[in-house]
N, C-alpha and C positions, 0 to 999 in steps of 0.2 A: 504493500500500500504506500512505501515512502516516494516511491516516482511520481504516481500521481498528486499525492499531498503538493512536493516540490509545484509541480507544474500550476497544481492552482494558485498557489503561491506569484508565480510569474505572472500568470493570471490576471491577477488583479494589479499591475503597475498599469498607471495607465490610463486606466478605467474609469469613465468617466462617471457612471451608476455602476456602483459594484455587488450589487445588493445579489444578484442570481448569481454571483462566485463567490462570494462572503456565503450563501447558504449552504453552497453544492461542498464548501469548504468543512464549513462547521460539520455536514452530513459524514464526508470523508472520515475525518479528525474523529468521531462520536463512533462510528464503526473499527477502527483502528486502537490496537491496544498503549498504552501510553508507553511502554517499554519502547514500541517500536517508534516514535516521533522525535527522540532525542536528537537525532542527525540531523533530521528535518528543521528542525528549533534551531538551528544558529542563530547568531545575532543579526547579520543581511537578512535573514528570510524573513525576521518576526518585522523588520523596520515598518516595511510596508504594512504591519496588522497595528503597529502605535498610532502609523501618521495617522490612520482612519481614524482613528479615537477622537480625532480634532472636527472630526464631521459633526455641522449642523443637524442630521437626521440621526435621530434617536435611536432608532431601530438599526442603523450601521454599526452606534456604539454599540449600543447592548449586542449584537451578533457576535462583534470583533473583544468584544469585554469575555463571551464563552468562548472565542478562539484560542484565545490568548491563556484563560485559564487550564485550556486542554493541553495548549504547548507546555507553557511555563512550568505545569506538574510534572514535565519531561525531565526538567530542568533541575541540577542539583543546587541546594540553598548556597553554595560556595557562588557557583557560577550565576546564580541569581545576580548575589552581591557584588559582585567584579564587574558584571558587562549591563545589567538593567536596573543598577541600583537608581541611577536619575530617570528615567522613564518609570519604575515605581513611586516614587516620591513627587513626580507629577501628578500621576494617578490622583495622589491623596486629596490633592486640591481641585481635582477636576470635578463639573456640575452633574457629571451623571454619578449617581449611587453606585451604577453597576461598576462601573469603574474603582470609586473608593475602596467599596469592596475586596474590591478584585487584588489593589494594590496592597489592603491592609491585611488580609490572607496571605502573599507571598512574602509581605515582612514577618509574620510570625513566623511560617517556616525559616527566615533566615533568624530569626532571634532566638528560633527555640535549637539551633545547631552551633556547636560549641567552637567552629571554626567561624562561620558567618558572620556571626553575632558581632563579631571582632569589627567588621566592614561599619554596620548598623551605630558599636558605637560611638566610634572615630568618628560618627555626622550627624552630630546635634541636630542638625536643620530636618530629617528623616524624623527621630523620633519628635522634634515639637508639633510638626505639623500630626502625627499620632495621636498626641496629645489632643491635640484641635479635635482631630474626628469624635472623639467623646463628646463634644457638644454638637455635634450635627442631631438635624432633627429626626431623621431617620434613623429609626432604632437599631435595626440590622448594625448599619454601620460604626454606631456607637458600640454596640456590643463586640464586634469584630477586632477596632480600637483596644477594647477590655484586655480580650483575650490575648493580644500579640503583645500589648506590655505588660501583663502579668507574668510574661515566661521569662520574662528579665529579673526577676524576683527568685530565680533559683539560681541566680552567678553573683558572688560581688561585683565582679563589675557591672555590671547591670543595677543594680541597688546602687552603685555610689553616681552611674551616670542619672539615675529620676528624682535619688532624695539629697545627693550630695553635689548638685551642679545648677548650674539657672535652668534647669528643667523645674528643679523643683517650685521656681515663682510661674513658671507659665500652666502645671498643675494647679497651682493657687488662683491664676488669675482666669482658666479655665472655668474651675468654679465657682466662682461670684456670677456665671453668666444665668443661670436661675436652680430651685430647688432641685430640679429635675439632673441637671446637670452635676449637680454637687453630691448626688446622689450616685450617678456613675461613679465621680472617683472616690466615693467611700467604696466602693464595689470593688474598685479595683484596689484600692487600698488594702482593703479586709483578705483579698484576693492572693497579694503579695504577702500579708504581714502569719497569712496560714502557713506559709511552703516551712517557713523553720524560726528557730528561735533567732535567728540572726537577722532575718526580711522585719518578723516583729520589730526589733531592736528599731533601727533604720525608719520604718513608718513611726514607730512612737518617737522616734528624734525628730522626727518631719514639725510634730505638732497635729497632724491630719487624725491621728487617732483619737486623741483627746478633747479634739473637737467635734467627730463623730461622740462619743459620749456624753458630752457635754447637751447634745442631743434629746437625749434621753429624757430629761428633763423640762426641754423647753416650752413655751409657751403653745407652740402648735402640736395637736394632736395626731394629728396623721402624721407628719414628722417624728414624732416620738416613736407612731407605729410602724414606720421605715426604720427610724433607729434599731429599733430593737429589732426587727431582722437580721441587722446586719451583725449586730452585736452577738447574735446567737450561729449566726456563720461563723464568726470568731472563734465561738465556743466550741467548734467541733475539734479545735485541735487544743492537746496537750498543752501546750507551752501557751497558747491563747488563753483557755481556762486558767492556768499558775496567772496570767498578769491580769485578767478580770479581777479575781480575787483579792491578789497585791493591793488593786485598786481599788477595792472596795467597793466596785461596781454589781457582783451578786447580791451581795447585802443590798446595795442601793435598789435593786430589781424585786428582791423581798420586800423590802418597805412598801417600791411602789405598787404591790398589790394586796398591800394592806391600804394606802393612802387612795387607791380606786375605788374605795367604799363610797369614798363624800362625793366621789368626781361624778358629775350628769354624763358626761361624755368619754369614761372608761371604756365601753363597751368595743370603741375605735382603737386602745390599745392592749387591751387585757390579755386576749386569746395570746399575742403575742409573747406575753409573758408567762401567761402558764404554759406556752412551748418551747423557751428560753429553758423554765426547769426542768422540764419531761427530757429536752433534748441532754440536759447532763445526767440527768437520773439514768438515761439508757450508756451513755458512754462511762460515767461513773460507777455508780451504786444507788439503787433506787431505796432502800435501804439511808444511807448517808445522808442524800438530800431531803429523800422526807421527815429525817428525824431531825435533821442542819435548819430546814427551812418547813414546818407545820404550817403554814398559813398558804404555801404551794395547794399541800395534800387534800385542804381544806377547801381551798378555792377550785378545785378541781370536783369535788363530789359538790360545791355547791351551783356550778356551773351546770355539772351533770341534770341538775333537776329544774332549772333555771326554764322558763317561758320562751326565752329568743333561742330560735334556731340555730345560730349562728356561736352561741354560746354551749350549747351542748353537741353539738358537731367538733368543737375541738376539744370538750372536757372526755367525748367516747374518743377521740382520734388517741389522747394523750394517755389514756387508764388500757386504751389498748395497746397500745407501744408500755407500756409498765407492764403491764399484765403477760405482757411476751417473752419475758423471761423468769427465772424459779424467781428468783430472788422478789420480784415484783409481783408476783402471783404471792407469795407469803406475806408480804407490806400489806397489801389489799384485804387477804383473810383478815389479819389483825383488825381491821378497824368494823369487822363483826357488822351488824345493823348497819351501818352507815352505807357499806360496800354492795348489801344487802338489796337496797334500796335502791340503787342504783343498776344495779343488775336485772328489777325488775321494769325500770323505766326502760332500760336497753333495751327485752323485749318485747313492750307497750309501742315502741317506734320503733321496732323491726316489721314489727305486723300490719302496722297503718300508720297513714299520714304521707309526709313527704316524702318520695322518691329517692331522692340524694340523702335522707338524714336515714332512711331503711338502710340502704347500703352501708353509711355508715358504724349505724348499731350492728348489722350484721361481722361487716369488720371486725370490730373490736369484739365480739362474740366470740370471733373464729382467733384471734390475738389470745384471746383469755382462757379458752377451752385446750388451747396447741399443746403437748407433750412431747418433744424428740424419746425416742427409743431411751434412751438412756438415763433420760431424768425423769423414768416412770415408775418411782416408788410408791410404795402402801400411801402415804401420804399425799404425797402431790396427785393420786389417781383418786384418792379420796374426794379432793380439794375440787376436782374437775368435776365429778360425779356430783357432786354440793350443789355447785354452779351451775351445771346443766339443768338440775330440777328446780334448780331455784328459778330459772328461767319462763317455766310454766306447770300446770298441772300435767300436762301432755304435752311435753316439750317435742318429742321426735313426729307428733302430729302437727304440730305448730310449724317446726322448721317447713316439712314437707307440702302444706298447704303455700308457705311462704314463694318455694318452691314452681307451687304447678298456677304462679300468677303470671298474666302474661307482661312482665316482664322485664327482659333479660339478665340483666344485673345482679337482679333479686334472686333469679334461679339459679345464676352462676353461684353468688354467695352463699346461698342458703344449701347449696353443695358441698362450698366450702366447708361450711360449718360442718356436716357431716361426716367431709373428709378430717376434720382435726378428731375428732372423737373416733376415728376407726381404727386406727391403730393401740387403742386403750380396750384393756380389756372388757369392762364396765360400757364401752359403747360397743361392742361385739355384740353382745349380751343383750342390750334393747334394741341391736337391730335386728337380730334371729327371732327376737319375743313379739316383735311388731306387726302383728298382721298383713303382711303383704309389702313390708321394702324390702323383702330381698327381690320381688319379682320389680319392683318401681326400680332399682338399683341395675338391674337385668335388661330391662327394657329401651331401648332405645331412642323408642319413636318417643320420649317425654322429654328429649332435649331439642329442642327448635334449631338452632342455629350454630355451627363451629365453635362458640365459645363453652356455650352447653356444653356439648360433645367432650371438649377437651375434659370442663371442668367434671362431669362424670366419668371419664376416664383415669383422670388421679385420684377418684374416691377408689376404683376398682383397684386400681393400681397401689393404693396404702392398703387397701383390705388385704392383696395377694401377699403380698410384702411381708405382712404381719406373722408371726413366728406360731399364733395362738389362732388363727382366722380360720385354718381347719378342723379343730377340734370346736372350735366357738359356733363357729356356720356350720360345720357337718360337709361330708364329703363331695354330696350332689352340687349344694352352692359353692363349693370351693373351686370343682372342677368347671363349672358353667362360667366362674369369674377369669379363670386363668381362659378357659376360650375367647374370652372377650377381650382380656390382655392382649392375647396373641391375634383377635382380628382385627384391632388399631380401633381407636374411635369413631370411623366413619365407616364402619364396616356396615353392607346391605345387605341382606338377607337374600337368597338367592326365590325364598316365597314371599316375600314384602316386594321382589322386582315384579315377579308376575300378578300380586293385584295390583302394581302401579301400572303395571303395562295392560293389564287387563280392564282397569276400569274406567268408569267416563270421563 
């Protein structure tokens, strides 16, 4: 395919509408594997696909912007930076997006290689105008921005060219351009200061971190409510949590959800912060936090029972993410009635109501019910068995009516649910005792659509699995499951073919 490429390439010098060899191009190029373009891609061949970029007609750009993208992946980030580093850095300033794009993609690949990078940071004038694209209005492009100077975040050099040079006033002056913008480079900030204790270091010498915190507090609420996102991205790393702390800023995040009691206008930033805790309880110790910070534990079961939807969609999202491991599954018994209580509204709004709040009780259902093989002691299968009846009088009728609703979601979930319980012995036991789920579990035609199918597939596929499942089902269900294993999920019956094909 390289002669022809070549040729259209020639092609188009020339040309006075180049639009039908710029397609028959793009077409080539899109059929052609990229390994094979690298010869093709020299730097004479591509000249002719930049000057086009200078074209008034939109549609030339954007063609010649996916040309370009198709060579240039040819192209190794070394060679990028040596023969098209000013024709990218053009790019960045040019009025079409696709372009921007296009330019701030082949600077990440040159930033995130340990030789290139070299090129990128010998030329301040590359990364400021980087810089800039963060406040373009076009999201894409801001986010593209994000991403190719955050990878400078895992090289000293790189950290002393954005926080230790007059990059760092054109970041500063970047954002003063509106909320929205100031808001990217805390992204990006928070983005660099995760990679290691040493990026931290660097952004909190900026100043940028501690005015991202200072945040937290201020007089706008939605802003707060962004802060604390970003604050809790922070949290996902080790050495991020050690300097929250340092700072005082956990505590400060406890108060503020004691001090949302008075606020009218809490509601905009709360959930945020009962996921701020939930997110360390799961990487810490749920255990730790809840016993460090009670008023989390608190505000969480009192959310759970709360009127606004919006409020009890993250108090089940957050009890479900607790509940998903032993340790969190034992926090929750302890608090006896309270947990109790909560488990029954779960579900009261599994069965009716909103759509999206069903799926999510059901979630956290199937979060709280889960056992791995291995942490399936007297106890913990105890704890689960509790749980399950607490759920309803007729819990395994309830899931299953949930089940046969039209839908889909509900039916996948309420699967789920099923499948978390099937590998415990205790759900063996009420599914062989249940009138007719092993044949509902057998049956096929009760899954509507692929996602069905699958999600009945992995309930069979935990029952086969299970070391106790033939002795619990008996041999006739055990063998009918492993056939079903072995016919894939979208398996048709060779007599379900002939009444489809038979009837009207």
């Amino acid at each position: 395919m390289a002669v022809p490429i070549e040729r259209l390439l020639e092609d188009l010098c020339g040309v006075e509408d180049p639009s039908e060899e710029l397609q028959s191009l793009k077409t080539a190029l899109l059929s052609t594997p990229v390994s094979a373009l690298r010869e093709a891609a020299s730097r004479q061949r591509l000249d002719v696909i930049f000057s086009l970029l200078k074209s008034n007609e939109r549609e030339h750009v954007e063609v010649c912007a996916d040309i370009l993208e198709r060579f240039l992946a040819a192209i190794s980030p070394v060679d990028l930076a040596q023969h098209y580093r000013a024709e990218l850095q053009g790019g960045l300033t040019h009025p079409h997006d696709a372009v921007k794009t296009l330019a701030l993609t082949q600077i990440g690949r040159m930033v995130a290689h340990s030789h290139a990078v070299t090129e990128i940071l010998n030329n301040h004038d590359i990364l400021r105008e980087v810089i800039h694209c963060i406040g373009e209005e076009k999201m894409t492009v801001a986010k593209q921005a994000i991403q190719s100077l955050s990878k400078l975040g895992h090289s000293k050099p790189g950290l002393d060219a954005l926080f230790q040079s007059e990059l760092l006033k054109v970041l500063k002056d970047v954002m003063a351009t509106s909320d929205i913008v100031r808001y990217r480079i805390y992204e990006l900030v928070v983005e660099i200061a995760s990679v290691s204790p040493v990026s931290l270091g660097y952004c909190a010498n900026s100043s940028l971190i501690s005015q991202l915190l200072s945040e937290l507090t201020g007089d706008d609420v939605l802003i707060r409510a962004t802060a604390i996102e970003m604050v809790t991205t922070l949290a996902h790393s080790q050495h991020g949590r050690q300097y929250l702390a340092q700072k005082g800023i956990t505590d400060k995040i406890s108060s503020m959800i004691t001090d949302a009691e008075s606020d009218p206008f809490s509601s905009l930033y709360l959930p945020g912060l009962v996921k701020f805790f939930g997110n360390l309880a799961i990487i810490d110790s749920p255990q730790q936090i809840c016993e460090s910070y009670p008023v989390f534990q608190s505000k969480v079961f009192e959310m759970a029972l709360d009127p606004d939807p919006a409020m009890i969609g993250v108090a089940f999202d957050t009890l479900g993410l607790l509940g998903s491991t032993v340790e969190g599954k034992q926090v929750l018994q302890k608090t006896g009635e309270k947990f109790e209580k909560v488990l029954l509204r779960m579900s009261q709004l599994a069965s009716s109501g909103d759509t999206a709040l069903r799926v999510r009780s059901l979630e956290a259902i199937t979060q709280l019910l889960t056992l791995q093989t291995e942490q399936q002691t007297d106890d913990l299968l105890a704890l689960t068995e509790s749980w399950f009846h607490l759920l309803s009088h007729h819990p395994m009728d309830m899931i299953r009516n949930i089940s046969s609703q039209p839908f889909p979601e509900l039916h996948c979930w309420a699967l789920r649910v099923f499948n978390a319980i099937a590998t415990q012995l205790w759900g063996q036991k009420l599914m062989i005792n249940t009138p007719g789920f092993m044949e509902y579990v057998l049956n096929r035609s009760t899954s509507p659509n692929k996602e069905a199918k699958d999600a009945k597939f992995e309930l069979v596929g935990s029952l086969v699995s299970s070391p106790t499942a033939a002795d619990i089902l008996g041999s006739q269900h055990y063998i009918r499951l492993k056939a079903y294993l072995t016919e894939g999920p979208y398996y048709v019956s060779a007599v379900a073919l002939v009444d489809t094909e038979g009837g009207d």
